[in-house]
C-alpha positions in Angstrom: 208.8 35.2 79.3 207.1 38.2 78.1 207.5 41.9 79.6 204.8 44.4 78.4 201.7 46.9 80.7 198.8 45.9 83.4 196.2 48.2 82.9 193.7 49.0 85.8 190.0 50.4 85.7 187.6 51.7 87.7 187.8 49.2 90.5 190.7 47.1 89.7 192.4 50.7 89.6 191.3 51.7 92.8 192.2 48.1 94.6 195.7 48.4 92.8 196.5 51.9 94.2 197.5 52.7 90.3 196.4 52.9 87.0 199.2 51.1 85.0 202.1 48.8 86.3 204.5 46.5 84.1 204.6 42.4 84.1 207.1 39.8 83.0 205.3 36.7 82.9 204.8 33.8 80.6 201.1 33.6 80.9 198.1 35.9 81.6 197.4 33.9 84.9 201.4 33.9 85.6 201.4 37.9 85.6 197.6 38.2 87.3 199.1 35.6 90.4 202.1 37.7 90.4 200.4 41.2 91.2 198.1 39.4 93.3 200.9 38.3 95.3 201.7 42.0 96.0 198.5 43.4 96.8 196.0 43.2 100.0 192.8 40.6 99.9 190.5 43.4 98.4 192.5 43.4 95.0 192.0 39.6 94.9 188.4 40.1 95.3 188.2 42.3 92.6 190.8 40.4 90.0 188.1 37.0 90.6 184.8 39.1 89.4 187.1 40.8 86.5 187.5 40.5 82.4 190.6 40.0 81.4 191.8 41.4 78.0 195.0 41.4 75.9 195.9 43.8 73.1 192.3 44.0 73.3 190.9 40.8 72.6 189.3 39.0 75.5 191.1 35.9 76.4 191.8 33.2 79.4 194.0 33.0 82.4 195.9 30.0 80.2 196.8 32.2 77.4 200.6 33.1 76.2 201.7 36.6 76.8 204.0 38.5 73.9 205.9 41.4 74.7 205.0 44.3 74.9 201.6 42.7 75.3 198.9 45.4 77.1 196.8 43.7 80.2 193.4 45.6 80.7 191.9 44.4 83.7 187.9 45.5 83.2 185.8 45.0 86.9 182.5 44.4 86.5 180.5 48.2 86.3 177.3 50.0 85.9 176.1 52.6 83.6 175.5 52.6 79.8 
């Protein structure tokens, strides 16, 4: 089990109601289902169209958290 930050943008941060929150999970998927569990249908919505990156690399729901690990959860956007 790892402890460490979920960071929110743009619309994940909106949906979440905050910008930052912390996890203890063993997996990137185990902490995602976890806030999920805690949040209303239009956070869910958001999570399933979102990247998902850890300590900044991009990487899958499967993958094993360290601590102090930092979540960024990127929503799709628009712009350049």
């Amino acid at each position: 089990m790892a402890r460490g930050t979920i960071r929110y943008w743009a619309a994940a941060r909106a949906a979440a109601g905050t910008s930052e929150e912390p996890f203890d999970a063993g997996t990137l998927g185990e902490a995602l289902d976890d806030v999920r569990s805690r949040r209303g249908p239009e956070f869910s919505r958001v999570l399933s169209h979102s990247s998902f990156l850890v300590d900044g690399l991009r990487t899958r729901v499967e993958a094993t958290l360290q601590d102090d690990a930092v979540i960024e959860v990127l929503p799709p956007f628009a712009g350049g």
